[in-house]
N, CA, C and O atoms as a GROMACS GRO file, in nm:
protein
  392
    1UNK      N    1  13.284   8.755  11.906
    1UNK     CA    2  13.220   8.713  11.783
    1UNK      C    3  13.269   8.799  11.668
    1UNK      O    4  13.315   8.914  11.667
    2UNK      N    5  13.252   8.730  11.592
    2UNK     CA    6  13.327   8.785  11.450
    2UNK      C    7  13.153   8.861  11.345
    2UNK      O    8  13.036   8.826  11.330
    3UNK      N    9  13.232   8.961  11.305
    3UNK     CA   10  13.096   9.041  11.230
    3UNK      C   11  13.018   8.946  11.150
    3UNK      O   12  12.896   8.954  11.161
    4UNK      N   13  13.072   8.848  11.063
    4UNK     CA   14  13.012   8.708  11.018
    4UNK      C   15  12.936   8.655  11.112
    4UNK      O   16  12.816   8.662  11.084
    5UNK      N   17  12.958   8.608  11.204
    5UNK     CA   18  12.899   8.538  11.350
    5UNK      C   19  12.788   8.618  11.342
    5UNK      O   20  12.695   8.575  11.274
    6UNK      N   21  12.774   8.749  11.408
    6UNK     CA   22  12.641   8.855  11.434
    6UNK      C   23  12.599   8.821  11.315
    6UNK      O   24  12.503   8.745  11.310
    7UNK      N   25  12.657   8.868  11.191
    7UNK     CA   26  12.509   8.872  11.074
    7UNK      C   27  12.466   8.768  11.058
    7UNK      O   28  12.356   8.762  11.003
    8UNK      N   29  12.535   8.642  11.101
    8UNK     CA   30  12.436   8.525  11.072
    8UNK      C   31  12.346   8.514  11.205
    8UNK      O   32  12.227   8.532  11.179
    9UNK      N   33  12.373   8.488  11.341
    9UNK     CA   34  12.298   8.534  11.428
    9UNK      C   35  12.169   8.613  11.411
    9UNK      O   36  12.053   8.583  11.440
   10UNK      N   37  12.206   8.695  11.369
   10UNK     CA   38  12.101   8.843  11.302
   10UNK      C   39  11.970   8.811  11.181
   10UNK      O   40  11.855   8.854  11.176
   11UNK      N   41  12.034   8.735  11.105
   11UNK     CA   42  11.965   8.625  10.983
   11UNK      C   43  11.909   8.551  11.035
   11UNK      O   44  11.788   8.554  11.013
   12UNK      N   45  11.962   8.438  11.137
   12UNK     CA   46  11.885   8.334  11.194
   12UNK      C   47  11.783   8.384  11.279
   12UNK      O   48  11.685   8.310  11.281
   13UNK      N   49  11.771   8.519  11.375
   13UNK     CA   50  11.616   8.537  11.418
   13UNK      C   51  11.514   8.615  11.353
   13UNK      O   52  11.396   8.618  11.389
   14UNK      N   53  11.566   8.683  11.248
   14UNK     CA   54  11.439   8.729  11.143
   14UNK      C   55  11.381   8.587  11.066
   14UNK      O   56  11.260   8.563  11.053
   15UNK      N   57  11.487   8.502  11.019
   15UNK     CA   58  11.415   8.400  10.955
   15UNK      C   59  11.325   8.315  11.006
   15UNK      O   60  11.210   8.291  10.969
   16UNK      N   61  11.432   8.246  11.153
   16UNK     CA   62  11.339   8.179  11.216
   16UNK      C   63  11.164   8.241  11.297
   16UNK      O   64  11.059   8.181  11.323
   17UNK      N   65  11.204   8.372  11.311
   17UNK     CA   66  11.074   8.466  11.380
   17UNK      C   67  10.997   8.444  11.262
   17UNK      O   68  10.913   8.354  11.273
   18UNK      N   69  11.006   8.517  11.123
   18UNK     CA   70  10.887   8.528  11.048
   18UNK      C   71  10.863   8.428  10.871
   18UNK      O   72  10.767   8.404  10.797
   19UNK      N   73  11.016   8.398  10.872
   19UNK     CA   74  10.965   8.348  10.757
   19UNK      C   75  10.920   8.163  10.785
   19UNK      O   76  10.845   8.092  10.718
   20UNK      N   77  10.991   8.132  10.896
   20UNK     CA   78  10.870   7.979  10.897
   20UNK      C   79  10.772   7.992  10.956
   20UNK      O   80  10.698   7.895  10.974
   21UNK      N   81  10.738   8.129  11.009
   21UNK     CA   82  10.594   8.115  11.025
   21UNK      C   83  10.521   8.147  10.963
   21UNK      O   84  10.414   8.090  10.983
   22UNK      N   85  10.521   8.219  10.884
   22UNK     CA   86  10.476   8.228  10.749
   22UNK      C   87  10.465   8.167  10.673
   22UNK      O   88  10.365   8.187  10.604
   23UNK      N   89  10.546   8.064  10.638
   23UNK     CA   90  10.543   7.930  10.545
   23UNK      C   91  10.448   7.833  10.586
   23UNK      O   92  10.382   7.755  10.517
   24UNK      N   93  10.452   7.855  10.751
   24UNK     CA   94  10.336   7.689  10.823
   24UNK      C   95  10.265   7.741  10.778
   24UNK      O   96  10.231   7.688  10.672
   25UNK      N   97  10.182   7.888  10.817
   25UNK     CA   98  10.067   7.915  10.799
   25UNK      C   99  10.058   7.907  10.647
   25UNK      O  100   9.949   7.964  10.644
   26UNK      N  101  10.079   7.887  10.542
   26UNK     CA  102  10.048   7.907  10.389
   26UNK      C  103  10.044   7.740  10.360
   26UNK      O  104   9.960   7.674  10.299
   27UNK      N  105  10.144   7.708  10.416
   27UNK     CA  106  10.097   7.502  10.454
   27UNK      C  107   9.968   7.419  10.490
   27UNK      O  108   9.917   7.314  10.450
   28UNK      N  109   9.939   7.509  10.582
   28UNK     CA  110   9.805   7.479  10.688
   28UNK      C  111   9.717   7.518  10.589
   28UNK      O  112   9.644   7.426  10.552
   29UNK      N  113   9.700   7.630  10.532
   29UNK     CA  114   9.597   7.695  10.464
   29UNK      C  115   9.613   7.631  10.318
   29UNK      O  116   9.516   7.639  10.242
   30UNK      N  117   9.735   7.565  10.275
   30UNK     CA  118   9.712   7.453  10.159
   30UNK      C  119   9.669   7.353  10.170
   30UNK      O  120   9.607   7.307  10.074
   31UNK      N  121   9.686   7.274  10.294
   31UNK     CA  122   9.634   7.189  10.298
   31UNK      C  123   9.433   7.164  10.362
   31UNK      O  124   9.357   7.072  10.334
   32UNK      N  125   9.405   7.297  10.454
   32UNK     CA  126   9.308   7.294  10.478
   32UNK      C  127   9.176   7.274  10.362
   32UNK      O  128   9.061   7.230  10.372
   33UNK      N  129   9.299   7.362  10.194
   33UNK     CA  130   9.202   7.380  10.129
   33UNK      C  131   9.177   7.254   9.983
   33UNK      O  132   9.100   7.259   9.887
   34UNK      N  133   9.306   7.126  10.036
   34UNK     CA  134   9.270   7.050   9.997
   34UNK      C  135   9.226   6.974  10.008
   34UNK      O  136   9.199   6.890   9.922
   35UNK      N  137   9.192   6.972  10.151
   35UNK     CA  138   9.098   6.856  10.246
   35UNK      C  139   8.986   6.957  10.325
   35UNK      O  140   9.022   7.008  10.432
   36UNK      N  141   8.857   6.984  10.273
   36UNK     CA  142   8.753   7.052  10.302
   36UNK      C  143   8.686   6.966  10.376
   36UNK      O  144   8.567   6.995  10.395
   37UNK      N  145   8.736   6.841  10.438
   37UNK     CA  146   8.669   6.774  10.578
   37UNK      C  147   8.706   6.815  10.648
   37UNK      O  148   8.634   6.878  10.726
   38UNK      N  149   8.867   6.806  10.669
   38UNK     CA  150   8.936   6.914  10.785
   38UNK      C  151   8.908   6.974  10.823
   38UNK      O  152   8.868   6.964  10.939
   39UNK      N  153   8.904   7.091  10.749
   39UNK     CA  154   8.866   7.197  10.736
   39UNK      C  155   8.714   7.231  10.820
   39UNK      O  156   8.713   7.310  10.914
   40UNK      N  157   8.595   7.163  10.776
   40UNK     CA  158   8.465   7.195  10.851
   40UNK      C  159   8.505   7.142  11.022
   40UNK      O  160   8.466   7.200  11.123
   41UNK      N  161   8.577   7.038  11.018
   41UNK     CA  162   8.593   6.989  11.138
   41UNK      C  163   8.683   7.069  11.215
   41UNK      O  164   8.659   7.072  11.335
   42UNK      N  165   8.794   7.144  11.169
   42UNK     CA  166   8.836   7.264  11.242
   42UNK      C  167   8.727   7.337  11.296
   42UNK      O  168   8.688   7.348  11.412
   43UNK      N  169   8.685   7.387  11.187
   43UNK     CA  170   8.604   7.518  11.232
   43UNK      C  171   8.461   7.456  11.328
   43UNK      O  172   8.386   7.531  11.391
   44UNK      N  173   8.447   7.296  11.320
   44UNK     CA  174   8.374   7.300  11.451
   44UNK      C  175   8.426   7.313  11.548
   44UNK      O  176   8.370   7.391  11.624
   45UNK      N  177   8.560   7.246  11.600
   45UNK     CA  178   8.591   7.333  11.704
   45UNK      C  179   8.628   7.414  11.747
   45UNK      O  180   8.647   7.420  11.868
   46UNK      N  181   8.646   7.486  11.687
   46UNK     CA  182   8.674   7.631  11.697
   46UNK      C  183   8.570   7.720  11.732
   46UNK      O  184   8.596   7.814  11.807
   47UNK      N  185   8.451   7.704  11.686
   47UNK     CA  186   8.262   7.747  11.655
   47UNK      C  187   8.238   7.653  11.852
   47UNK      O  188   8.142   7.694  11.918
   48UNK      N  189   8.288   7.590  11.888
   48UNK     CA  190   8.239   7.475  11.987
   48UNK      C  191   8.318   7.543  12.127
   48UNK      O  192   8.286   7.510  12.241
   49UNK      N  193   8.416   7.635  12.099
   49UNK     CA  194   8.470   7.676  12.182
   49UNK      C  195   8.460   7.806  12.226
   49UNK      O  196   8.457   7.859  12.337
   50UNK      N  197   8.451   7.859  12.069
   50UNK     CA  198   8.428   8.034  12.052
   50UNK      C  199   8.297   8.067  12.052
   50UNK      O  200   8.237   8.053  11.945
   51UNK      N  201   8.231   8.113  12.162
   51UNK     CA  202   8.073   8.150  12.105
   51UNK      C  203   8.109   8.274  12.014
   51UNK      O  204   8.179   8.371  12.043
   52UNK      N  205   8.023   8.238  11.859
   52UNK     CA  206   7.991   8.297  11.719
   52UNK      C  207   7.961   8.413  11.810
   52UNK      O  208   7.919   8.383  11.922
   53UNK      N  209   7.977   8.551  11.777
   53UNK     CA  210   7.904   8.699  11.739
   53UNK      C  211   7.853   8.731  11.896
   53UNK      O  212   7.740   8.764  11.930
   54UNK      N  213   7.954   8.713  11.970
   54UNK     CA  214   7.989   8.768  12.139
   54UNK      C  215   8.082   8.886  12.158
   54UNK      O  216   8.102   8.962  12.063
   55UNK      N  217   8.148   8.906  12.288
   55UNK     CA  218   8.212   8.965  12.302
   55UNK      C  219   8.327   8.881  12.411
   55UNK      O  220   8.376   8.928  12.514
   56UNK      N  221   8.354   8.724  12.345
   56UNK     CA  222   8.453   8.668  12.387
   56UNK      C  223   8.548   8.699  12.461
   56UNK      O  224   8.612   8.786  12.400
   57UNK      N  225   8.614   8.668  12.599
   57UNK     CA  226   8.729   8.686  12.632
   57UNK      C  227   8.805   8.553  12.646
   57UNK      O  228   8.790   8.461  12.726
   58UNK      N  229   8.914   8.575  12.521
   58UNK     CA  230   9.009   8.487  12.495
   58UNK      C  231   9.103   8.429  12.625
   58UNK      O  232   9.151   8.519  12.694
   59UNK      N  233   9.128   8.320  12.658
   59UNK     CA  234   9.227   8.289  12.762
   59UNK      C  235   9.292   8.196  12.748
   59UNK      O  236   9.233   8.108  12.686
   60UNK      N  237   9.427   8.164  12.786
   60UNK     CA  238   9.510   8.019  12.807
   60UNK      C  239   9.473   7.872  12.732
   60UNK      O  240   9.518   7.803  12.641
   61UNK      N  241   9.342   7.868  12.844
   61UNK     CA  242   9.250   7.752  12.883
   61UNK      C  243   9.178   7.709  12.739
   61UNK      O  244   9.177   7.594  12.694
   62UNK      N  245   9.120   7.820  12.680
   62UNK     CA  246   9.026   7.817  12.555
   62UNK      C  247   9.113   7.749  12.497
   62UNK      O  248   9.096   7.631  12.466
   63UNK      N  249   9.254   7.836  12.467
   63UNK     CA  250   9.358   7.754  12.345
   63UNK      C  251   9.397   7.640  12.362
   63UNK      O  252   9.466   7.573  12.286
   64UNK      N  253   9.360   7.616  12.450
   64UNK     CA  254   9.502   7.439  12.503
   64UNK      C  255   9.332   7.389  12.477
   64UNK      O  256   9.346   7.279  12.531
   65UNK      N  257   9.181   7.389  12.433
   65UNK     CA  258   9.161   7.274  12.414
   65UNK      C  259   9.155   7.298  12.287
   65UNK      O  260   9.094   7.208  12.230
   66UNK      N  261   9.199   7.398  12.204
   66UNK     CA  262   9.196   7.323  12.050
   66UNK      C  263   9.264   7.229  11.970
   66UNK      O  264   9.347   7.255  11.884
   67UNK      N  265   9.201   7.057  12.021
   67UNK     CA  266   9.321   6.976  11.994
   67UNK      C  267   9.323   6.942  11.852
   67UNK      O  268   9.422   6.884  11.809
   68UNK      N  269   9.257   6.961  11.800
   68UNK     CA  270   9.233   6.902  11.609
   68UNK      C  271   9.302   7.019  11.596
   68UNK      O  272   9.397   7.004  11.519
   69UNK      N  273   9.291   7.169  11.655
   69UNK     CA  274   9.362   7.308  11.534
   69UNK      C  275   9.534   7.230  11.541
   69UNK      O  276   9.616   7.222  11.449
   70UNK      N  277   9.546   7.181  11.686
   70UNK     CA  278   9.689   7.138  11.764
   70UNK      C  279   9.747   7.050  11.661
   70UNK      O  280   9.848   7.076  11.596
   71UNK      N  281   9.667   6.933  11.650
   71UNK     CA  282   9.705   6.816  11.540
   71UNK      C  283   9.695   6.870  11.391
   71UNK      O  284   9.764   6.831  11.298
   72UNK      N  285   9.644   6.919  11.389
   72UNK     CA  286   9.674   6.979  11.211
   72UNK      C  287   9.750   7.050  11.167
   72UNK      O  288   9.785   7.058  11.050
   73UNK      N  289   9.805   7.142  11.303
   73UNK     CA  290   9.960   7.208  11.247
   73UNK      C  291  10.079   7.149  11.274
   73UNK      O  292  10.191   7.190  11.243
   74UNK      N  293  10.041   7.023  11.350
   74UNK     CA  294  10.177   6.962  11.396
   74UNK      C  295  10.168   6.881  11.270
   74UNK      O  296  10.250   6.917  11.185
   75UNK      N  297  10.099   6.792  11.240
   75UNK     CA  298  10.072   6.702  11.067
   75UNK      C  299  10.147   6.761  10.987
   75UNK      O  300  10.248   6.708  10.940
   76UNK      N  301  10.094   6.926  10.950
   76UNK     CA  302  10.170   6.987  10.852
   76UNK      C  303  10.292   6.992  10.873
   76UNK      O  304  10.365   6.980  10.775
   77UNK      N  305  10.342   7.008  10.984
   77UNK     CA  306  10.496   7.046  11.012
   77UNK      C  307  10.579   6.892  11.010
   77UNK      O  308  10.696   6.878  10.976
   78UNK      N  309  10.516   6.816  11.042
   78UNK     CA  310  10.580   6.665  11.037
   78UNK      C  311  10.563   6.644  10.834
   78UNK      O  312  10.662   6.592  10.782
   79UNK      N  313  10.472   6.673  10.761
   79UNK     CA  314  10.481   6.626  10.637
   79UNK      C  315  10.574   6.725  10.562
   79UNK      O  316  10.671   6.674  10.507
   80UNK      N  317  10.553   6.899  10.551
   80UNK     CA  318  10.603   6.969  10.517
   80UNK      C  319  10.713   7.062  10.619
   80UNK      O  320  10.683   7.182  10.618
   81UNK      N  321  10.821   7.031  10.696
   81UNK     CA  322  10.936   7.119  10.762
   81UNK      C  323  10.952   7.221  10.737
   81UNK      O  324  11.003   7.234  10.626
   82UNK      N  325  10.931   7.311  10.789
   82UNK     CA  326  10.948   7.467  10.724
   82UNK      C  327  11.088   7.451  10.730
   82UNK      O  328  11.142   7.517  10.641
   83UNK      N  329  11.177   7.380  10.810
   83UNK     CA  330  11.329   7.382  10.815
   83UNK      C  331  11.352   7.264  10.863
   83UNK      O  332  11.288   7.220  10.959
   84UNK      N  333  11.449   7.196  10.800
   84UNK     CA  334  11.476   7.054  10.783
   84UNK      C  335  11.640   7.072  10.778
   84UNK      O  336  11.678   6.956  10.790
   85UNK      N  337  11.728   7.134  10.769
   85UNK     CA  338  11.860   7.126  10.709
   85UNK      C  339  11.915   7.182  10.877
   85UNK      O  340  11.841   7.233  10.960
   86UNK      N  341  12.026   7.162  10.890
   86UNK     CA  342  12.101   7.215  10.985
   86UNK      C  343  12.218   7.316  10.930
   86UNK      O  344  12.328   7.278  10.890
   87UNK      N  345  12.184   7.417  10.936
   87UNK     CA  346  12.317   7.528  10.875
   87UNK      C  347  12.444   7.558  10.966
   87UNK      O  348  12.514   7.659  10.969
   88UNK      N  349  12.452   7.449  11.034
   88UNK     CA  350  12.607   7.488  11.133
   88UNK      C  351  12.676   7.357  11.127
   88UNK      O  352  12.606   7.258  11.105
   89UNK      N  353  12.766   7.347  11.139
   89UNK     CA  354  12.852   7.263  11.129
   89UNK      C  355  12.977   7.260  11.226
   89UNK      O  356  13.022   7.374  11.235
   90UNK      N  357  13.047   7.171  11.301
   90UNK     CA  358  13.155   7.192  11.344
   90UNK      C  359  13.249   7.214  11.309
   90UNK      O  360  13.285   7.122  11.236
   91UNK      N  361  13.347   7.316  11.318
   91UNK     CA  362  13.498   7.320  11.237
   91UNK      C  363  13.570   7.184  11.251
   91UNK      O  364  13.606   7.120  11.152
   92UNK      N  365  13.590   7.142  11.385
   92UNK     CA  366  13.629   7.032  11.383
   92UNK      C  367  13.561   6.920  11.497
   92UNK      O  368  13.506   6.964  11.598
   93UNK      N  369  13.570   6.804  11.475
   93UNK     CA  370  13.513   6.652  11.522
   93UNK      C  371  13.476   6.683  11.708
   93UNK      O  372  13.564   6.718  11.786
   94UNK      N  373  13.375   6.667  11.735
   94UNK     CA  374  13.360   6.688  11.859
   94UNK      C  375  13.302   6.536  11.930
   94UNK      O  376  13.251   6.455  11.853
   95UNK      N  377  13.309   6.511  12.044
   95UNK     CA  378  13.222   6.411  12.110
   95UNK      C  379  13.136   6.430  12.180
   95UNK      O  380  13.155   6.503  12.277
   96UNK      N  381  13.015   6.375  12.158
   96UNK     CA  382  12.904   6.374  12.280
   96UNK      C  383  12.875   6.288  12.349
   96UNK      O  384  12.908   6.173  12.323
   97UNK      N  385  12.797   6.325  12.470
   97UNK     CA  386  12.802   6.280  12.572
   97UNK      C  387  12.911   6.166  12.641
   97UNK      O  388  12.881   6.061  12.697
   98UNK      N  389  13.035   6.216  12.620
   98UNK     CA  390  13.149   6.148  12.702
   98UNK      C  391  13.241   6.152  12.633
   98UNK      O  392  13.349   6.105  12.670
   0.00000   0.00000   0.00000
């Protein structure tokens, strides 16, 4: 690999690690706060899963049923892409599959 190669390598997992996740979450939290139905209806299930003012132990199981938190970040990510563009390109014409 060419020192170009690594620093973009190097670029592509800081970006992809923190800055689109950072962006969903500021997405989610724009949109939660423009739709305040959502929003209560999140936090019922969330309140429906989490007993309020315990000493909760978080597991697997708890998370896989939050299916509205599930559908509201996938919504955001289908309306707003934190990354939509493809930054690689082939030098030259390749074929797929055959």
């Amino acid at each position: 690999m060419t020192d170009f190669e690594i620093r973009a390598n190097i670029l592509d997992g800081i970006i992809a690690g923190t800055d689109t996740s950072a962006n969903l979450f500021s997405f989610v939290t724009y949109y939660l706060c423009h739709y305040p139905e959502v929003k209560q209806k999140m936090l019922a299930e969330i309140d429906s899963i989490f007993p309020p003012n315990s000493s909760f132990q978080l597991t697997h199981s708890d998370l896989s049923k939050l299916k509205y938190c599930e559908a509201i970040i996938k919504e955001v990510e289908r309306l707003l892409p934190v990354s939509n563009i493809l930054s690689r390109y082939p030098s030259e014409p390749i074929e797929v599959g055959g």
